[in-house]
mmCIF file of the protein (N, C-alpha, C, O) and its ligand, coordinates in Angstrom:
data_MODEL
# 
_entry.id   MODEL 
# 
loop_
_entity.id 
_entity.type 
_entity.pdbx_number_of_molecules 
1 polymer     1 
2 non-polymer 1 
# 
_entity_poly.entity_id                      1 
_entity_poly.type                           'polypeptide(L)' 
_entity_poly.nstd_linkage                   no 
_entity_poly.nstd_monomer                   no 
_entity_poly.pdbx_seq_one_letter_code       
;(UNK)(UNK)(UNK)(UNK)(UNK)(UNK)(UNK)(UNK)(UNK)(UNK)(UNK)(UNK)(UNK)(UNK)(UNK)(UNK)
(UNK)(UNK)(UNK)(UNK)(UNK)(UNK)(UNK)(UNK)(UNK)(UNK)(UNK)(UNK)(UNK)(UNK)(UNK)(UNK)
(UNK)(UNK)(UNK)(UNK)(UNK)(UNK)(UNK)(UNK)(UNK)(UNK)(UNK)(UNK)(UNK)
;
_entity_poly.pdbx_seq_one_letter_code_can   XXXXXXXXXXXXXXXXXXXXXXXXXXXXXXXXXXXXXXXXXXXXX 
_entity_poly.pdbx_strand_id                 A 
# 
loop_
_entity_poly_seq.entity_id 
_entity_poly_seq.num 
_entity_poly_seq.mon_id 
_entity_poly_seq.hetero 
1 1  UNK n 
1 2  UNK n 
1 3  UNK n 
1 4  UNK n 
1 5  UNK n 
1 6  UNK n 
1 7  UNK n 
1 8  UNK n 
1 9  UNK n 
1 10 UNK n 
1 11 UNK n 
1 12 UNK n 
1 13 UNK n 
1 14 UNK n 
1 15 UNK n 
1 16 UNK n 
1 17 UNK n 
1 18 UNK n 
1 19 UNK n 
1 20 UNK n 
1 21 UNK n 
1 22 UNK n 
1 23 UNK n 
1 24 UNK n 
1 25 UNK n 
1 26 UNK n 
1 27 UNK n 
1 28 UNK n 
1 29 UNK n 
1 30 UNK n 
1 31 UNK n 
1 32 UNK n 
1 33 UNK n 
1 34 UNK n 
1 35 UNK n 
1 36 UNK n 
1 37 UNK n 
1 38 UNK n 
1 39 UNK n 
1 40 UNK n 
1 41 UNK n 
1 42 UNK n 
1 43 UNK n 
1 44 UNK n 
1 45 UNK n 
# 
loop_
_struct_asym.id 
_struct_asym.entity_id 
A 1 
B 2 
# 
loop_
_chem_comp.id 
_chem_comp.type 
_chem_comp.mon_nstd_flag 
UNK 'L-peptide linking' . 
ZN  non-polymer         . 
# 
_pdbx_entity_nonpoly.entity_id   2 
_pdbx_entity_nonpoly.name        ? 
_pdbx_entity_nonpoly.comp_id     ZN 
# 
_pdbx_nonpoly_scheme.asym_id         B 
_pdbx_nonpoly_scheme.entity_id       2 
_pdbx_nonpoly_scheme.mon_id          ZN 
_pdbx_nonpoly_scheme.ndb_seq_num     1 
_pdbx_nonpoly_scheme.pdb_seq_num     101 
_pdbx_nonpoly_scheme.auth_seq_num    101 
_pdbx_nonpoly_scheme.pdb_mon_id      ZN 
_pdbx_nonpoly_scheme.auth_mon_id     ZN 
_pdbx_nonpoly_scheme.pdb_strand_id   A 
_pdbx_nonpoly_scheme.pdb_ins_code    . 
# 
loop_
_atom_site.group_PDB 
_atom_site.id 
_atom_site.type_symbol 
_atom_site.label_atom_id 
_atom_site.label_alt_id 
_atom_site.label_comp_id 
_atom_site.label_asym_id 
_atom_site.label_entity_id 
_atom_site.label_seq_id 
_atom_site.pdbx_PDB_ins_code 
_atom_site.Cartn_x 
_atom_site.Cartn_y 
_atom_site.Cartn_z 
_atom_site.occupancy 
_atom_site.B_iso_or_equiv 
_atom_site.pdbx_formal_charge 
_atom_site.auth_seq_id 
_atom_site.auth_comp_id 
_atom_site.auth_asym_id 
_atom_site.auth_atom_id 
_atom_site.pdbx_PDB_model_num 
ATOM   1   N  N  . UNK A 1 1  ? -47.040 190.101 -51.002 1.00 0.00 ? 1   UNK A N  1 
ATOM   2   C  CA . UNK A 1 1  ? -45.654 189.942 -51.455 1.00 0.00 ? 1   UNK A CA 1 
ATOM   3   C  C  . UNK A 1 1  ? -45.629 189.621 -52.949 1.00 0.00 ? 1   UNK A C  1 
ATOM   4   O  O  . UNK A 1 1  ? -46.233 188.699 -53.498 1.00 0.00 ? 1   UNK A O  1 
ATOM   5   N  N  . UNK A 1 2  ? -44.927 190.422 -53.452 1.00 0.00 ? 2   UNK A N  1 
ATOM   6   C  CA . UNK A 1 2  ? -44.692 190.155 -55.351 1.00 0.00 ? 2   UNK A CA 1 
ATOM   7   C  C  . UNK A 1 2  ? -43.784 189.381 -55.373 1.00 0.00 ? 2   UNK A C  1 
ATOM   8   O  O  . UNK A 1 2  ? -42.809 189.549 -54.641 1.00 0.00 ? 2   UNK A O  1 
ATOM   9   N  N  . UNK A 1 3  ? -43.877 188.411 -56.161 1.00 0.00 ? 3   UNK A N  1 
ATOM   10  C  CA . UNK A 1 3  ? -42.889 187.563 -56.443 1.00 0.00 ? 3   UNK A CA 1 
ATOM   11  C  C  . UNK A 1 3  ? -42.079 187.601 -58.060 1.00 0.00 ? 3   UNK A C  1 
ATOM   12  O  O  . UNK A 1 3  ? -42.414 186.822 -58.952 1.00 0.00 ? 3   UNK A O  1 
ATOM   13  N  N  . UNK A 1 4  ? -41.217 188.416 -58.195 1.00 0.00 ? 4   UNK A N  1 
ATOM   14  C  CA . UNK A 1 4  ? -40.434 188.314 -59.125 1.00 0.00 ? 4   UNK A CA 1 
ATOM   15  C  C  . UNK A 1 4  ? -39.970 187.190 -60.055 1.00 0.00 ? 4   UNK A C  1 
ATOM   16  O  O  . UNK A 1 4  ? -39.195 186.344 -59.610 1.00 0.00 ? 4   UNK A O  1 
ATOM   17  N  N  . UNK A 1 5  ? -40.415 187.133 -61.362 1.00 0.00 ? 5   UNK A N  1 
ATOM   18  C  CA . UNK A 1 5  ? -39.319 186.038 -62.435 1.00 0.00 ? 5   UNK A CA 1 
ATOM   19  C  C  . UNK A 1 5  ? -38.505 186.923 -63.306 1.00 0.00 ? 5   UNK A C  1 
ATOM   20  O  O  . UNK A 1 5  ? -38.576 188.069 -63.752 1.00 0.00 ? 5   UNK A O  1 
ATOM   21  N  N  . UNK A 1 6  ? -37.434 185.563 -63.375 1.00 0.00 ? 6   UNK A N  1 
ATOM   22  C  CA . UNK A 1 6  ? -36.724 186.370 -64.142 1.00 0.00 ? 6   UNK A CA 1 
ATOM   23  C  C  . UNK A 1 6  ? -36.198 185.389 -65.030 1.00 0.00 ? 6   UNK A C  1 
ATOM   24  O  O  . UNK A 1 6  ? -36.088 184.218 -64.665 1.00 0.00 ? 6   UNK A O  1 
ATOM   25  N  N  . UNK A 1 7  ? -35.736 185.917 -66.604 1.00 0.00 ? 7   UNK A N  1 
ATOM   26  C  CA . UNK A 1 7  ? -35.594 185.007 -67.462 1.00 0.00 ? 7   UNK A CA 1 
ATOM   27  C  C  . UNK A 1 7  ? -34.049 185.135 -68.601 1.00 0.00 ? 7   UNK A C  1 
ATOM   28  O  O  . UNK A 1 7  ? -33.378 185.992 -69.176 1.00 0.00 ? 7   UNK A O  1 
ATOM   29  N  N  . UNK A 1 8  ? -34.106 183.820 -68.428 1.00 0.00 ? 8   UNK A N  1 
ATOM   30  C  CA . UNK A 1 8  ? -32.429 183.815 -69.063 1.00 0.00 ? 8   UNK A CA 1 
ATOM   31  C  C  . UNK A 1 8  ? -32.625 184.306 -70.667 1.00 0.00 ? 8   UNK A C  1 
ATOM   32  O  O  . UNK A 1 8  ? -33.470 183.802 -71.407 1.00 0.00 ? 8   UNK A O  1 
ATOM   33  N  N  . UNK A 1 9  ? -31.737 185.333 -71.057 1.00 0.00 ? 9   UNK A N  1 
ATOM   34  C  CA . UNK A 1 9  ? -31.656 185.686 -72.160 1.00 0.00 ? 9   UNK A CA 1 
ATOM   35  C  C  . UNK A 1 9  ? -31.293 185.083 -73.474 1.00 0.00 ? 9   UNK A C  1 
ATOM   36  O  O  . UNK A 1 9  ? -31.738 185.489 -74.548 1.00 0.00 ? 9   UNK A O  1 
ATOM   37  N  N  . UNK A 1 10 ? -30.354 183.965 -73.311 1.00 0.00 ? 10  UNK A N  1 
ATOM   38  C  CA . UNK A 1 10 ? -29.853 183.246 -73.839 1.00 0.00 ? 10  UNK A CA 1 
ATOM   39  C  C  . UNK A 1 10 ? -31.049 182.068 -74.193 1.00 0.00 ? 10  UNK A C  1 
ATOM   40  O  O  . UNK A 1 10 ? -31.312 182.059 -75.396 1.00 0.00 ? 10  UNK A O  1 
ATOM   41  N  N  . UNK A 1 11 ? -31.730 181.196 -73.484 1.00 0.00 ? 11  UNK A N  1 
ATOM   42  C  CA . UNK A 1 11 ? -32.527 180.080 -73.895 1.00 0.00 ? 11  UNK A CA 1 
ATOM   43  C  C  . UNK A 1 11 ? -33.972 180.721 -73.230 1.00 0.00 ? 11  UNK A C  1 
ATOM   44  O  O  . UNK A 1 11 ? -34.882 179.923 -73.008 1.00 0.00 ? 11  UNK A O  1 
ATOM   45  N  N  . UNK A 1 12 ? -34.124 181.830 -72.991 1.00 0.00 ? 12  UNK A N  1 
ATOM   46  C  CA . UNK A 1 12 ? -35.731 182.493 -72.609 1.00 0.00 ? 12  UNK A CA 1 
ATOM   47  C  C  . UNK A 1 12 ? -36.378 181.719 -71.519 1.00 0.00 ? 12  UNK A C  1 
ATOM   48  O  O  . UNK A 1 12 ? -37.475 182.121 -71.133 1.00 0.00 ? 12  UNK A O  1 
ATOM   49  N  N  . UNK A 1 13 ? -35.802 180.559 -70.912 1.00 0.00 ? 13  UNK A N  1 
ATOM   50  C  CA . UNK A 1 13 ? -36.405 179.980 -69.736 1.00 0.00 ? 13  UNK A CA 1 
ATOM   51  C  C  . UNK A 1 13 ? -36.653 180.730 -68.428 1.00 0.00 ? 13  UNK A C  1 
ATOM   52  O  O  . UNK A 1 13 ? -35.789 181.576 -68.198 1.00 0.00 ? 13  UNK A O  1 
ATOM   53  N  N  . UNK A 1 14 ? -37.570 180.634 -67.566 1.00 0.00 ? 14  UNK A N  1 
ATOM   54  C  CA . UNK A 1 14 ? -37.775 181.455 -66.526 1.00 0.00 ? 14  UNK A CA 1 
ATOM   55  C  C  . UNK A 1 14 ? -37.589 180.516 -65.236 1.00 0.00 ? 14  UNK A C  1 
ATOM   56  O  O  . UNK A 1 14 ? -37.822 179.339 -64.959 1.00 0.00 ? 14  UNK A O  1 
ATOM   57  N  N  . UNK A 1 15 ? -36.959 181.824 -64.485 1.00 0.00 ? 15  UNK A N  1 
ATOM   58  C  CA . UNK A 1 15 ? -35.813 181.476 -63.817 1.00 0.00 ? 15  UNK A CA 1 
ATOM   59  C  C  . UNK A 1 15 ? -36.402 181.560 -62.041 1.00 0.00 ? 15  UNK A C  1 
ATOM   60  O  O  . UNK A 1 15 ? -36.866 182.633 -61.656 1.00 0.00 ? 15  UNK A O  1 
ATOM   61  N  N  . UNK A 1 16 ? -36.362 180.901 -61.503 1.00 0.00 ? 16  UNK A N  1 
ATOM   62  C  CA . UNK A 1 16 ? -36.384 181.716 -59.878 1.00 0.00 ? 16  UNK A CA 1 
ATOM   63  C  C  . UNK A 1 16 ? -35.753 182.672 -59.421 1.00 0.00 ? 16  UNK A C  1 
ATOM   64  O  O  . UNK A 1 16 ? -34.641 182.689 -59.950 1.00 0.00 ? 16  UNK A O  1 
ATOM   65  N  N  . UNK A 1 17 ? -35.862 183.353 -58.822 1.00 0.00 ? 17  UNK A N  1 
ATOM   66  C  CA . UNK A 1 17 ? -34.546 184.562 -58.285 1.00 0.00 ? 17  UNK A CA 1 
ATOM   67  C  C  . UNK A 1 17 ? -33.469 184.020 -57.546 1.00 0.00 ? 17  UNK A C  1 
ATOM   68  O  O  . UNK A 1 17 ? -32.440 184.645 -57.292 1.00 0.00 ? 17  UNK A O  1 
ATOM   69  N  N  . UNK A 1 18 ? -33.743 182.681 -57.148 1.00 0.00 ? 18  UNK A N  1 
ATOM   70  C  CA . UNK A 1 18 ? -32.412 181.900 -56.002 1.00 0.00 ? 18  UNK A CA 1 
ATOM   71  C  C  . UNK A 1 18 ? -31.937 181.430 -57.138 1.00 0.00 ? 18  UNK A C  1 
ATOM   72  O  O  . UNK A 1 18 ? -31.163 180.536 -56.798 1.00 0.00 ? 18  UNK A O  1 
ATOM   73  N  N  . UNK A 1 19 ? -31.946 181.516 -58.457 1.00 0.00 ? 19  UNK A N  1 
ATOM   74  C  CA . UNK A 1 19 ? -31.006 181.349 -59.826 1.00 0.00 ? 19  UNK A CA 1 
ATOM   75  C  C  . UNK A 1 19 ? -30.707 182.565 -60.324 1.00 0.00 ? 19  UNK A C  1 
ATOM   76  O  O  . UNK A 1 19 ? -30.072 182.450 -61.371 1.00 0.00 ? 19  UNK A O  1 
ATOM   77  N  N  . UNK A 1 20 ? -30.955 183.985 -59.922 1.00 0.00 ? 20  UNK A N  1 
ATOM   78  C  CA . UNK A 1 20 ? -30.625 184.751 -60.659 1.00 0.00 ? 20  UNK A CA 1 
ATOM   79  C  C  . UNK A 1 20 ? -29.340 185.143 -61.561 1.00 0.00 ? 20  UNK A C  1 
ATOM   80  O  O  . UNK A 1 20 ? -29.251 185.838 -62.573 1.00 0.00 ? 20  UNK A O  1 
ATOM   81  N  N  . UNK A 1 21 ? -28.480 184.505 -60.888 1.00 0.00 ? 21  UNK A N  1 
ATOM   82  C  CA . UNK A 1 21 ? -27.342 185.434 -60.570 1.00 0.00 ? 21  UNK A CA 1 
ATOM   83  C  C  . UNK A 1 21 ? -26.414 184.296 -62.060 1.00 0.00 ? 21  UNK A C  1 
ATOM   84  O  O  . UNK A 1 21 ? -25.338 184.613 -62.569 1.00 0.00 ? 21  UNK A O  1 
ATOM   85  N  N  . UNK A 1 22 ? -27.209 183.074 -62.421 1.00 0.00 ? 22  UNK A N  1 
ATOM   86  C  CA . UNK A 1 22 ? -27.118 182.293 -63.460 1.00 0.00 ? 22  UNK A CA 1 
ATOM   87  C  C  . UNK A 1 22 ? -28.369 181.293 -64.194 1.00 0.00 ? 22  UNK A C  1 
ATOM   88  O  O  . UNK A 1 22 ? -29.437 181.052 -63.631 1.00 0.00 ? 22  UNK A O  1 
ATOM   89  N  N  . UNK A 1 23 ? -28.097 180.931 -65.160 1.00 0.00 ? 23  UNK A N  1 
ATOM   90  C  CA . UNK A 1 23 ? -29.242 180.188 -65.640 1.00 0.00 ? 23  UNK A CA 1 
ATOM   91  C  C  . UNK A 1 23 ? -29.290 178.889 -65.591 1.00 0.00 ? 23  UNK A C  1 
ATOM   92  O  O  . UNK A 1 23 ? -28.741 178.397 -66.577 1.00 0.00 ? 23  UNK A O  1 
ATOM   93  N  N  . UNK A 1 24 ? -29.857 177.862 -64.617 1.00 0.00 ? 24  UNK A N  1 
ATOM   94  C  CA . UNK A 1 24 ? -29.450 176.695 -64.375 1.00 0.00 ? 24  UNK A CA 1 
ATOM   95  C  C  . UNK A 1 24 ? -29.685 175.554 -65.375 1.00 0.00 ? 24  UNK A C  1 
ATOM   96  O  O  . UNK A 1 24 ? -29.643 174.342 -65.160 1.00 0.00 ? 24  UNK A O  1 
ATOM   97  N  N  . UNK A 1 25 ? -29.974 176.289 -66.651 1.00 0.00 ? 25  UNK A N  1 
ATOM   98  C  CA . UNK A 1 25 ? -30.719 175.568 -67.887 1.00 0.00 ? 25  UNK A CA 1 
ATOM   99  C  C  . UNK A 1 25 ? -29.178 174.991 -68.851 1.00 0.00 ? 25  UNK A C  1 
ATOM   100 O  O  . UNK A 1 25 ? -28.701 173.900 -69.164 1.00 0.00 ? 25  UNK A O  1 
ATOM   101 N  N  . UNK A 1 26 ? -28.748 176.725 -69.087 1.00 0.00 ? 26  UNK A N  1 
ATOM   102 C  CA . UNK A 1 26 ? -27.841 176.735 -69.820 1.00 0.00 ? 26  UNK A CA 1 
ATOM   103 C  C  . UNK A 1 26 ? -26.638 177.172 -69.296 1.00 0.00 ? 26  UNK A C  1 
ATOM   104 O  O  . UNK A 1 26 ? -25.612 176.960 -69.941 1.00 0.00 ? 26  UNK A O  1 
ATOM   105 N  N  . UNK A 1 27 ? -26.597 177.701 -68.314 1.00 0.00 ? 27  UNK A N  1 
ATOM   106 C  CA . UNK A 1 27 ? -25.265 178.432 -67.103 1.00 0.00 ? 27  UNK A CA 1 
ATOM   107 C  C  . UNK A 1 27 ? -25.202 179.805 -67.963 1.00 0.00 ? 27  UNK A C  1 
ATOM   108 O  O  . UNK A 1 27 ? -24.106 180.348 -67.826 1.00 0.00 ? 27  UNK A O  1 
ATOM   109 N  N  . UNK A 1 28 ? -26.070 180.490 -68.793 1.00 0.00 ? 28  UNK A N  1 
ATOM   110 C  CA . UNK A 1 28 ? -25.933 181.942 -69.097 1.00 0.00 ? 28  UNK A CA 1 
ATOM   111 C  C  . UNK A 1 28 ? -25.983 182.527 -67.752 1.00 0.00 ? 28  UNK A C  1 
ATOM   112 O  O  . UNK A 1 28 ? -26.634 182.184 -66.765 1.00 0.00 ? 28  UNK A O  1 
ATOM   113 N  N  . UNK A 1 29 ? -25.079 183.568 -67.946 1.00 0.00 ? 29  UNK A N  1 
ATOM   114 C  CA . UNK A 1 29 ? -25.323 184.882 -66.957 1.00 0.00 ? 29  UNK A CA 1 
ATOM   115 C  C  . UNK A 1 29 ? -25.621 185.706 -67.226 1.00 0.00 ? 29  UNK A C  1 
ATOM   116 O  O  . UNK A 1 29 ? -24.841 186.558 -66.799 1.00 0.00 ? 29  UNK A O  1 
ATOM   117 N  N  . UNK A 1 30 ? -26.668 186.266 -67.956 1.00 0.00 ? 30  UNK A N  1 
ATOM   118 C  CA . UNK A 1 30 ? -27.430 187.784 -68.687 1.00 0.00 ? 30  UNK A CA 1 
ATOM   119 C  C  . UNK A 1 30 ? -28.981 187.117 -68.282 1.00 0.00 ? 30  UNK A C  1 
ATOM   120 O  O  . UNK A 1 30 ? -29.465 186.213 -68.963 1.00 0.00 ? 30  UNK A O  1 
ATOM   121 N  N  . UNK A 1 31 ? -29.567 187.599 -67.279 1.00 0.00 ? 31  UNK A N  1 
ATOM   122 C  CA . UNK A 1 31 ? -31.016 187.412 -67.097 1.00 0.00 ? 31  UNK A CA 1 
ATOM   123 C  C  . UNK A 1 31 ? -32.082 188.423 -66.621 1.00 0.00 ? 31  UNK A C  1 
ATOM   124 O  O  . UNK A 1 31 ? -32.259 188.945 -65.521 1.00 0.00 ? 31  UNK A O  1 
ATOM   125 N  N  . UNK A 1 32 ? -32.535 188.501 -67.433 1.00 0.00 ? 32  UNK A N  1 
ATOM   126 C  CA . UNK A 1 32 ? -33.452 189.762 -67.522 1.00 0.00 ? 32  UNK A CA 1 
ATOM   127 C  C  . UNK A 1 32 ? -35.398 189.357 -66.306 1.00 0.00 ? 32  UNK A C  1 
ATOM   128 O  O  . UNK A 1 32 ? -36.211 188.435 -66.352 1.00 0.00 ? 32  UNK A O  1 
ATOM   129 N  N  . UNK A 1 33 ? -35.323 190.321 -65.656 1.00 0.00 ? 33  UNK A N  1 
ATOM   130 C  CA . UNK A 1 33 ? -35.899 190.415 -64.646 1.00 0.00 ? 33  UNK A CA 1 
ATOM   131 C  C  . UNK A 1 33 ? -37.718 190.427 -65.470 1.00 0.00 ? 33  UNK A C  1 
ATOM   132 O  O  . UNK A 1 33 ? -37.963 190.944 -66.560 1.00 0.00 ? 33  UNK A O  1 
ATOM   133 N  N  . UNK A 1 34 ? -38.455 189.917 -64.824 1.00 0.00 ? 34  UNK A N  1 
ATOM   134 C  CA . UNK A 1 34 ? -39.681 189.982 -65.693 1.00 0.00 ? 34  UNK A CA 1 
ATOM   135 C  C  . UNK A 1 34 ? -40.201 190.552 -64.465 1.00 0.00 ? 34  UNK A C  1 
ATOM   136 O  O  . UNK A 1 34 ? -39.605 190.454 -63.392 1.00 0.00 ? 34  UNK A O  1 
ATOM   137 N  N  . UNK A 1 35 ? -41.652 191.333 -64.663 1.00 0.00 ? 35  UNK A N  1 
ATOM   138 C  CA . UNK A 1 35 ? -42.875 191.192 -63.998 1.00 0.00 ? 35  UNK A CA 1 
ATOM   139 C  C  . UNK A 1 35 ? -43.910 190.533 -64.693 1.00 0.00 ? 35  UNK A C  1 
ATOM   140 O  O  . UNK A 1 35 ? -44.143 190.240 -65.866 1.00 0.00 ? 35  UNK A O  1 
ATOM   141 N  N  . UNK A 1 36 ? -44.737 190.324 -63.040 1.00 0.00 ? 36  UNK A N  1 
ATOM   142 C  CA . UNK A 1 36 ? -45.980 189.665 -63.624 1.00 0.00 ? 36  UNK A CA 1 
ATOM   143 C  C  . UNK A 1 36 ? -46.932 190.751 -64.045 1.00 0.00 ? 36  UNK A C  1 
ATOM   144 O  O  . UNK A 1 36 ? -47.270 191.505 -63.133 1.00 0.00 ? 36  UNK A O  1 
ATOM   145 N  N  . UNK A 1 37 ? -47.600 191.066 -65.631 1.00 0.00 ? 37  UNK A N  1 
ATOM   146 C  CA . UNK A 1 37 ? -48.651 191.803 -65.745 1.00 0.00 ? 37  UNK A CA 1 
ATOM   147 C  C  . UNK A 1 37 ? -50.152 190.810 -66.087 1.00 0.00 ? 37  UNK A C  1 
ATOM   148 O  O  . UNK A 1 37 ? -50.655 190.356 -67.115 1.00 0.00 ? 37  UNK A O  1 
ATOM   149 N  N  . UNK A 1 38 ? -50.498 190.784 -64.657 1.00 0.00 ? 38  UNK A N  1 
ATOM   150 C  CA . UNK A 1 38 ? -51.650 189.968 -64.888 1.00 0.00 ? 38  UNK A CA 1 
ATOM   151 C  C  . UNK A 1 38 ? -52.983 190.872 -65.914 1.00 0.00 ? 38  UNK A C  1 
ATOM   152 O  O  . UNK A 1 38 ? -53.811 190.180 -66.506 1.00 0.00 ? 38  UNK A O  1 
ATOM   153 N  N  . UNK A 1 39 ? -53.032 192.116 -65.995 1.00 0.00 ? 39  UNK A N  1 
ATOM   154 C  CA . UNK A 1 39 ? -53.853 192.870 -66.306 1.00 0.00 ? 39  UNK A CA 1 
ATOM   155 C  C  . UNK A 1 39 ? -53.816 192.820 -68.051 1.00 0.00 ? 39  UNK A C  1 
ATOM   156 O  O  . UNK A 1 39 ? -54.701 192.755 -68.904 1.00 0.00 ? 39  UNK A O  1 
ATOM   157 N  N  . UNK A 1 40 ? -52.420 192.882 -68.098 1.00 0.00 ? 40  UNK A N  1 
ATOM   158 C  CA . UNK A 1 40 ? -52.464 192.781 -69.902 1.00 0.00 ? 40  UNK A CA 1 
ATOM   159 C  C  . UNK A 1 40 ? -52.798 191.747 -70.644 1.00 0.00 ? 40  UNK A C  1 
ATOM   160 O  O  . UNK A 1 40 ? -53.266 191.851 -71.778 1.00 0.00 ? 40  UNK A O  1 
ATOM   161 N  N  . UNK A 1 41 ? -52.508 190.325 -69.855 1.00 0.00 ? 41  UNK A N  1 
ATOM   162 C  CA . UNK A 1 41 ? -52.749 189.217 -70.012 1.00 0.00 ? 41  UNK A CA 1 
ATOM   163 C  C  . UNK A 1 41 ? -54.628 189.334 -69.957 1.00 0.00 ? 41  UNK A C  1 
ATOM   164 O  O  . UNK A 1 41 ? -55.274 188.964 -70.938 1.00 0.00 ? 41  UNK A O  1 
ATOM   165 N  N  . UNK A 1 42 ? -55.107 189.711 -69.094 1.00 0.00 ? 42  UNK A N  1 
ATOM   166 C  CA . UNK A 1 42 ? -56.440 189.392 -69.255 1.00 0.00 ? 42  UNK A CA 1 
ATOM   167 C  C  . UNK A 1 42 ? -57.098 190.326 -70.565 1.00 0.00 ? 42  UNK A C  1 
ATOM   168 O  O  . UNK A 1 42 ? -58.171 190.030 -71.090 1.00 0.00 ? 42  UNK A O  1 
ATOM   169 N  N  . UNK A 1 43 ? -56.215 191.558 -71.008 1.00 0.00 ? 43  UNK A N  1 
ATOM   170 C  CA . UNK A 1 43 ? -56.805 192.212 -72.164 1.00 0.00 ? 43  UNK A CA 1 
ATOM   171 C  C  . UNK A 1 43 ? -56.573 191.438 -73.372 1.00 0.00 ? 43  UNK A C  1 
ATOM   172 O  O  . UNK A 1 43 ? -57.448 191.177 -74.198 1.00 0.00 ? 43  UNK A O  1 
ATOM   173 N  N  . UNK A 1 44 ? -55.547 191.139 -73.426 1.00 0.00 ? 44  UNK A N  1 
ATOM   174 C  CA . UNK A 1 44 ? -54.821 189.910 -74.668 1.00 0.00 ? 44  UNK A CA 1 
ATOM   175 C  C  . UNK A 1 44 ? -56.102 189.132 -75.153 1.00 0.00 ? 44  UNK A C  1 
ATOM   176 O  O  . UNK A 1 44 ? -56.269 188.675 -76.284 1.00 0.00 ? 44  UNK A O  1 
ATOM   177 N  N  . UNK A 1 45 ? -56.993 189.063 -74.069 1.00 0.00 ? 45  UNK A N  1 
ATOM   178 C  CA . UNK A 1 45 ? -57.943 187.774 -74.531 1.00 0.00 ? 45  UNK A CA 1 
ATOM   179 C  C  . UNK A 1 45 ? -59.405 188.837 -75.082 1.00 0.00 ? 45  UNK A C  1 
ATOM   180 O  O  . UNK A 1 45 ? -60.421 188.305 -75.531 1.00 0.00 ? 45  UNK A O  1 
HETATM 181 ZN ZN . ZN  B 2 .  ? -30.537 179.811 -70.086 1.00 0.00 2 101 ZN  A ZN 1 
# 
């Protein structure tokens, strides 16, 4: 099972998906869906 983040556009905090729908940081509603790329992360290094 993939587990989706997603992150408020407004203050860039990452979000659970049972917050999607707002940002419980700042109450933005524009939140942009992330994946996890574990693979790029390990090239980065
Ligand atoms: Zn926010």
């Amino acid at each position: 099972m993939v587990v989706f983040m997603y992150k408020c556009a407004k203050c860039g905090k990452e979000i659970e998906e049972l917050y999607k729908v707002r940002c419980p940081y700042c109450g933005y509603r524009i939140i942009f869906k992330e994946r996890p790329e574990f693979e790029k992360s390990v090239r980065a290094v």
